[in-house]
N, C-alpha and C positions, 0 to 999 in steps of 0.2 A: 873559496868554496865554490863547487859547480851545483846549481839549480835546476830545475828542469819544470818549467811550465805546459802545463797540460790545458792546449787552446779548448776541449769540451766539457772542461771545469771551472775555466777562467769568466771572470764579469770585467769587463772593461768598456772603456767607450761612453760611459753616465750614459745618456739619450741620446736616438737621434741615426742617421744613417750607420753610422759606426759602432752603435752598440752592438755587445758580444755577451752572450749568456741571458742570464732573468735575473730580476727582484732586484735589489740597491747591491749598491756598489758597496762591498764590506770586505772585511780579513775572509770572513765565514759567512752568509748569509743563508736566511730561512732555507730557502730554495737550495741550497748547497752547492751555490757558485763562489768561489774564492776568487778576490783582487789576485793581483799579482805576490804581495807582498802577506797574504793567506798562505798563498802556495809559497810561499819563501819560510815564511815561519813553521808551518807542519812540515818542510824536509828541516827545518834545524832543530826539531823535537817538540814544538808547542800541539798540545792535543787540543782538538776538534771543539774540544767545551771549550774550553780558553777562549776560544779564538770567533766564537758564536758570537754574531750580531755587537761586533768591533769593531769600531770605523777604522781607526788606524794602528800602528803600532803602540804607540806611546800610553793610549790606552787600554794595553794587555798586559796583566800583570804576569799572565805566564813565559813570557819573554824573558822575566828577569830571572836572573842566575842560569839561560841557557845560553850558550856559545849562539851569537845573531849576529849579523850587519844591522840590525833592524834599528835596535836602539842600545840608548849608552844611560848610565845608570850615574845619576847623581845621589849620591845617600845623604840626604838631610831632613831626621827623621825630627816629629815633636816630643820634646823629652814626656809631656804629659801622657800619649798614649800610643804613642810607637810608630802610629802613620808617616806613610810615607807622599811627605810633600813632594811635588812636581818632582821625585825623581827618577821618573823614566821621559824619555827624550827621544824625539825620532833623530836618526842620522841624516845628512845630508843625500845618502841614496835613498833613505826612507820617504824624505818630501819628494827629492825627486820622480822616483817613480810613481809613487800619487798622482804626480801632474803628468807623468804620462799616461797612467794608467785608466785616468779620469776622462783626459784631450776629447774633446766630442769631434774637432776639428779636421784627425787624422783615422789614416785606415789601419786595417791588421799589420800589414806588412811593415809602414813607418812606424806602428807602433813596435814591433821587435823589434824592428832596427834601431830605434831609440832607445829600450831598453838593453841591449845587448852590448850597445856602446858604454850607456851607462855603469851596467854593473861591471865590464869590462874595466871602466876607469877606477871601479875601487876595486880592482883585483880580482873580480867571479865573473864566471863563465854562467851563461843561461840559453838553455836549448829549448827550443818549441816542439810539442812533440800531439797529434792530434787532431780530430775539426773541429774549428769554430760553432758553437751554437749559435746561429743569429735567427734573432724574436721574429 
């Protein structure tokens, strides 16, 4: 799948010289900066409600039954009332990019670059497209 990050929508960086965007770090947050992995889920069809004030993937139930990288669905439901236990899962690109997405340590540029590698190695392409809002 190709992605496409838009840097004057994006929140990354948590605090600190490197932060990009406003408000906390979220899929979707108040302010209407999206993680990286916000703007990953709304190009693979998760609407803007879903996706409101979600820390991560694993946490959004509208992910499931859409075609994502984001997460992988374990179905083990309680027979008593249908819930669904722990079965949504981040994938391995989905921690990882968190931890890039979050790095207080690194700048804009290492951070695409890390990213790009990243989703590179699970087979998607991600292009930056944009300016940075910095607080």
């Amino acid at each position: 799948m190709d992605f496409t990050i838009d840097r004057s929508k994006w929140r990354c960086g948590d605090t600190g010289d490197n932060k990009v965007g406003e408000g906390q770090t979220a899929l979707l947050n108040p302010e209407g900066f999206l993680c990286c992995l916000g703007q990953v889920a709304i190009q693979c069809g998760a609407d803007e409600e879903g996706i409101h004030n979600v820390g991560e993937p694993r946490d959004c139930k509208v992910l499931r039954g859409i075609d994502n990288p984001l997460i992988t669905v374990d179905d083990d439901y309680d027979p008593e009332d249908g819930f669904l236990i722990q079965g949504l899962r981040n994938t391995r690109l989905s921690e990882e990019a968190m931890s890039i997405n979050d790095d207080t340590s690194i700048d804009l540029f290492i951070r695409e670059c890390k990213l790009a590698a990243l989703f590179h190695k699970h087979g998607h392409t991600i292009t930056f497209i944009g300016e940075a809002v910095k607080p």
